[in-house]
N, C-alpha and C positions, 0 to 999 in steps of 0.2 A: 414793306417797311421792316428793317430790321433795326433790333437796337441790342446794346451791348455794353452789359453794363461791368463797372470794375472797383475794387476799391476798399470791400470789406476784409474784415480781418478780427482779430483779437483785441480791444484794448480793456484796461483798469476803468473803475469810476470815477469818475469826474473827466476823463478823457476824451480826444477827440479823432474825428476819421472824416474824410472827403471821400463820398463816392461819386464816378463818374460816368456815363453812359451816353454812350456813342450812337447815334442814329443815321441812319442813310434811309433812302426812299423818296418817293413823289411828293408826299404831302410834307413831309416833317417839318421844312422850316413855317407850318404855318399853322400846327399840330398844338394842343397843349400839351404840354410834358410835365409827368406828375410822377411820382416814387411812392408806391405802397410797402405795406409789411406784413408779412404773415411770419408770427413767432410759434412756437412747437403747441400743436394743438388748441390753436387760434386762426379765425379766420381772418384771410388777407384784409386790410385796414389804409385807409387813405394816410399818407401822409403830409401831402406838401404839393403845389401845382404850380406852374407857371406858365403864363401866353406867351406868345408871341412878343408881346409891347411890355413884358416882363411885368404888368399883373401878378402877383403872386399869392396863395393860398394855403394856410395851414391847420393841422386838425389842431386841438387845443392841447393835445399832449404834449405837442414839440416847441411850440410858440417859445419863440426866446431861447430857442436853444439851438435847432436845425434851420438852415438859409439853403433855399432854393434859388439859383439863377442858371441862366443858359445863355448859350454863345451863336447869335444864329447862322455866324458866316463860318462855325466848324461844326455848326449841328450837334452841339452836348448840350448835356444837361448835368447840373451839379448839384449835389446836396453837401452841404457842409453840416459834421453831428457834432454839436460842444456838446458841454457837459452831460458827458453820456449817463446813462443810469441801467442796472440789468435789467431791468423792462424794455428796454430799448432793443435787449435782445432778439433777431429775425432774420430773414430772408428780405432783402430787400431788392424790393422789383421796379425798371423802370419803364414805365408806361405811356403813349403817343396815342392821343383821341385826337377828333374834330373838335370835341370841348368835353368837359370834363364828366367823367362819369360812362363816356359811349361804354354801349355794351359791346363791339364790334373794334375796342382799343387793343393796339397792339404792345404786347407785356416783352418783356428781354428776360434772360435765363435766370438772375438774379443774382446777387451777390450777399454773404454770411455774413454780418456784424454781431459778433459775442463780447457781451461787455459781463467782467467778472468784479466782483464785490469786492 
């Protein structure tokens, strides 16, 4: 499985970004697809998950601000970030288990979201 993720960047507070992450492999369309965060000197952090039947799941930091969905006949997955905040500041990684949590899930290279005050 690889995945391939794209979309981070710089923005102000209260701003928004779309990351997007690309998957090919065997299992993927049937994977769940979830997006962590590891920011500077913090360990990596669940973000956001979605099945297959679009299920979806969030840590309570982001609720109401970040939308997880996917596309399963191009194989993405997306996160949508409103109202960003500098905490939101990380590396954002996109990640394809059997179900959520596997230790054995496969992670993409990541992508920078820096939100400045």
């Amino acid at each position: 499985v690889l995945l391939q993720a794209s979309g981070g960047g710089l923005v102000q507070t209260g701003g928004s970004l779309r990351l997007s992450c690309a998957a090919s492999g065997r299992y993927v369309s049937t994977a769940v697809m979830s997006w962590y965060r590891q920011a500077p000197g913090k360990q990596r952090e669940f973000v956001a998950s979605v099945t297959r039947d679009g299920t979806t799941n969030y840590a309570n930091s982001v609720k109401g601000r970040f939308t997880i969905s996917r596309d399963n006949a191009k194989n993405t997955v997306s996160l949508q970030l409103s109202n960003l905040k500098p905490e939101d500041t990380a590396v954002y990684y996109c990640n394809a288990g059997r179900f959520l949590g596997e230790k054995n899930a496969y992670w993409g290279q990541g992508t920078l979201v820096t939100v400045s005050s």
